[in-house]
C-alpha positions in Angstrom: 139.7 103.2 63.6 140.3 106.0 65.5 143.9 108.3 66.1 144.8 107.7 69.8 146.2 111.3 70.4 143.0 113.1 69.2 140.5 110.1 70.5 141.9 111.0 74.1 141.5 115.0 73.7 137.6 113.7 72.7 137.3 112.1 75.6 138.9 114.0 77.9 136.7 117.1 76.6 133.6 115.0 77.1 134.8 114.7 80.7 135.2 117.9 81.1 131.9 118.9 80.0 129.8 116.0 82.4 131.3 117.1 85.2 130.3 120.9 84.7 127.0 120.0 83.5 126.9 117.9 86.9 127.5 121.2 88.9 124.4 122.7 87.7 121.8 119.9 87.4 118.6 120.4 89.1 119.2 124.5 89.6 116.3 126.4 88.6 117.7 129.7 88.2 117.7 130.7 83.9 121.1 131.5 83.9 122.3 128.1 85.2 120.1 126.4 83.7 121.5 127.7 80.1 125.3 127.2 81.4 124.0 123.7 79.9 123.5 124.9 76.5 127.1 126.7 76.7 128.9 123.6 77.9 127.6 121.6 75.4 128.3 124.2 72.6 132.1 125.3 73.5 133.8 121.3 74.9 131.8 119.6 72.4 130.3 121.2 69.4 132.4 124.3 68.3 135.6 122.0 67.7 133.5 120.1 65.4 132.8 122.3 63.4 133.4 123.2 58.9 134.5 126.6 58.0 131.8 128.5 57.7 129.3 126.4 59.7 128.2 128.8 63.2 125.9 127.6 66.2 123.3 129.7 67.0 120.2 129.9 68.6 116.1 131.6 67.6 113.6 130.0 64.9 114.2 127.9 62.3 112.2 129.6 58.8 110.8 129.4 55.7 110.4 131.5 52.9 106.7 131.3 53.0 106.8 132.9 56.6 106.5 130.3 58.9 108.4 129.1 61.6 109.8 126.8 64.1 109.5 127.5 68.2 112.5 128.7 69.9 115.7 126.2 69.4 118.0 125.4 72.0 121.0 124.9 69.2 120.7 125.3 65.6 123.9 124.3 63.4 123.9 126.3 60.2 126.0 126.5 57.4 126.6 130.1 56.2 128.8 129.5 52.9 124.8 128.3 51.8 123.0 131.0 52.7 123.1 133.9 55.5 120.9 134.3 58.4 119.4 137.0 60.0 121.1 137.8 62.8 119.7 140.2 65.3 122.9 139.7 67.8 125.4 137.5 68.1 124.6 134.2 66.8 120.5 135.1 67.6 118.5 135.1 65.0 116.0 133.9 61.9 117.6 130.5 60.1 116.7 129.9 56.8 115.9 125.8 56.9 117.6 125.3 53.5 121.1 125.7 55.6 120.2 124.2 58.7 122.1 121.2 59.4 121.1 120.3 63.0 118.6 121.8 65.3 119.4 120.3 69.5 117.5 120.9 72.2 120.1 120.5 75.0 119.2 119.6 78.6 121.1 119.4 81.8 118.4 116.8 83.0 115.8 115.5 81.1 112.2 115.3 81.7 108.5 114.6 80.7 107.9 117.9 80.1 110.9 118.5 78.8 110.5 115.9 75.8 107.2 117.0 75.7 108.0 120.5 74.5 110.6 119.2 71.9 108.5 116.8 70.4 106.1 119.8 69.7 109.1 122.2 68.4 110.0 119.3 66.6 106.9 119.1 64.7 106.8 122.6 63.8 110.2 122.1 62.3 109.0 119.3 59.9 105.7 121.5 58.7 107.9 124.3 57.5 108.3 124.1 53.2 112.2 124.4 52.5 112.4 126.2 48.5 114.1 122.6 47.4 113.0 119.7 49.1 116.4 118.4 50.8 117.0 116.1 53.4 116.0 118.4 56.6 118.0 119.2 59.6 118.5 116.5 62.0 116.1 117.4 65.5 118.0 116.1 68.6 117.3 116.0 72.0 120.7 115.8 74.3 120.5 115.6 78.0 123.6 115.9 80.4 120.9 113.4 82.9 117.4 112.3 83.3 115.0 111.7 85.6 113.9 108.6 84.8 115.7 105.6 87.1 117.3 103.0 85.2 120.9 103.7 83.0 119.1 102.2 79.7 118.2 104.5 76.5 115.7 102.0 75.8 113.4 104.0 78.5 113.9 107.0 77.3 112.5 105.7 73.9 110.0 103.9 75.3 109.1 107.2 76.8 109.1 109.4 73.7 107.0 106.6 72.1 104.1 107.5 74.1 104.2 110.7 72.8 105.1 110.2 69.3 102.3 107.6 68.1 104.3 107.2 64.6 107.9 106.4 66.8 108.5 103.4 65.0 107.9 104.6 61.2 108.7 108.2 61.3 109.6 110.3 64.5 109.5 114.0 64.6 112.9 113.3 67.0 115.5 111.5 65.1 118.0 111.0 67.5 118.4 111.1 71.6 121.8 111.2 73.5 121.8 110.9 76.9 124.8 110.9 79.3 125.0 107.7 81.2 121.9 106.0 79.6 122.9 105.9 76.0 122.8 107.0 72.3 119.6 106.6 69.8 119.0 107.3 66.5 116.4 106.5 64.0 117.9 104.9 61.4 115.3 105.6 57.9 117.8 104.5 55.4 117.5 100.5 56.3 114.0 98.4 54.8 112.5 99.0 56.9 113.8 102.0 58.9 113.8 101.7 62.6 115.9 102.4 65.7 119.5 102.3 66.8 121.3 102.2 70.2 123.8 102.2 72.0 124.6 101.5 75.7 126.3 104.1 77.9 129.4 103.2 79.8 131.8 104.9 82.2 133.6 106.4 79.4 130.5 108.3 77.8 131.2 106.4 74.8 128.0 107.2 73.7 128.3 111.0 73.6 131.6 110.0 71.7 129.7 108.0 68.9 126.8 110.8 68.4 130.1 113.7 68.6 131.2 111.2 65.8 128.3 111.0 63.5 127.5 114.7 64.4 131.0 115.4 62.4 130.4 112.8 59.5 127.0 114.1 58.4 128.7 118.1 58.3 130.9 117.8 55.2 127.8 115.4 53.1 125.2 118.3 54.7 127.5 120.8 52.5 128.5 118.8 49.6 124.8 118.1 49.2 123.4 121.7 49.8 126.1 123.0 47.7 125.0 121.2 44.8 121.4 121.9 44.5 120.3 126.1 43.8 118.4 127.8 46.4 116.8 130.7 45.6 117.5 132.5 49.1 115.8 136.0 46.8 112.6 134.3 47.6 112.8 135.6 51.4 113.2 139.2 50.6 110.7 139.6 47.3 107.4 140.5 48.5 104.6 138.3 46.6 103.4 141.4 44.3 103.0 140.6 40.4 104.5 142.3 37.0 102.0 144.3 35.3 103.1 143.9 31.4 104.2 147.3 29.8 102.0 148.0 26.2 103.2 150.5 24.2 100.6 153.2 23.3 
């Protein structure tokens, strides 16, 4: 079920945030091309968001000094533990409070998927301290270039590039704006994929907007509950030397 009043301000957001997206599709030029990123993060993220959860944007870490490539979006929960920010909401992400990490394009592309398929294989080689569920990798595209209005060619597409797309994807879920909404669904025996058809009211960017908000408060709960050591990213790896009296 679903409240009418706040249903419609959804959707009407969701609107909102196509059409703009529309106006800068296929423009090369950096700064339009990141107006994507901010469209997606201030109509249809921010009011999604806990107390204490921020959108940012830099590397996803570890404590043993690795690292992801450079995220579009990374959702992280600061009542866990604190990043390092080196400007407003730029910086280092511990992956022990990372919630989501979304690679947002205004249209997507071979190359495009390409790159976050690689990003999001370095996110699954970092070592978290406690071994929780890891952050959700999306991929959300305001378009594509693909013909066809099906989501079932986009993951027909990623498959190519993923050979273990059917048992365990490095890209869990993939919304795209009049195609469709995908996830990978590794709770059912045996785990596989899940979709859902676009239609002319972007119902699907409504459902992932949806599930988005239900995972934040069980992300929380969950993280909450289990002790993370965040000391272990500032002690350097030296050891004691044991006193003996003389």
């Amino acid at each position: 079920m679903t409240h009418p009043v706040i249903s419609d301000l959804l959707f009407k957001r969701i609107a909102s945030a196509v059409a703009s997206a529309d106006t800068v599709k296929g423009i090369s030029h950096l700064g339009l091309r990141g107006r994507a990123r901010e469209i997606f993060v201030n109509e249809l993220l921010l009011p999604l968001l806990l107390p204490g959860q921020i959108v940012g944007t830099g590397a996803v870490v570890d404590s043993m000094g690795n690292q992801s490539g450079q995220s579009d979006i990374i959702v992280f929960d600061k009542s866990i533990l604190p990043p390092e920010l080196f400007s407003e909401g730029e910086g280092l992400f511990p992956i022990e409070a990372c919630a989501y990490v979304i690679e947002v394009k205004s249209k997507l592309t071979a190359h495009e998927l390409k790159a976050a398929h690689e990003n999001a294989g370095r996110l699954w080689s970092l070592q978290p301290l406690v071994e929780v569920f890891r952050p959700f990798h999306v991929v959300f595209a305001f378009g594509s270039d693909l013909k066809g209005d099906e989501i079932v060619d986009e993951l027909n597409r990623y498959r190519k590039l993923d050979l273990r797309a059917r048992e365990f994807p490095q890209v869990r879920v993939f919304c795209v704006a009049g195609k469709g909404y995908a996830y990978f669904d590794d709770r059912s025996r045996p785990p596989h994929w899940r979709y859902l058809k676009a239609n002319r009211e972007f119902e699907e960017i409504a459902n992932f907007l949806g599930g988005f908000a239900n995972t934040l408060p069980d992300f929380r709960r969950n993280r909450i509950s289990i002790s993370i050591p965040y000391g272990n990213y500032l002690l350097p790896g030296r050891t004691f030397e044991r006193f003996e009296a003389s």
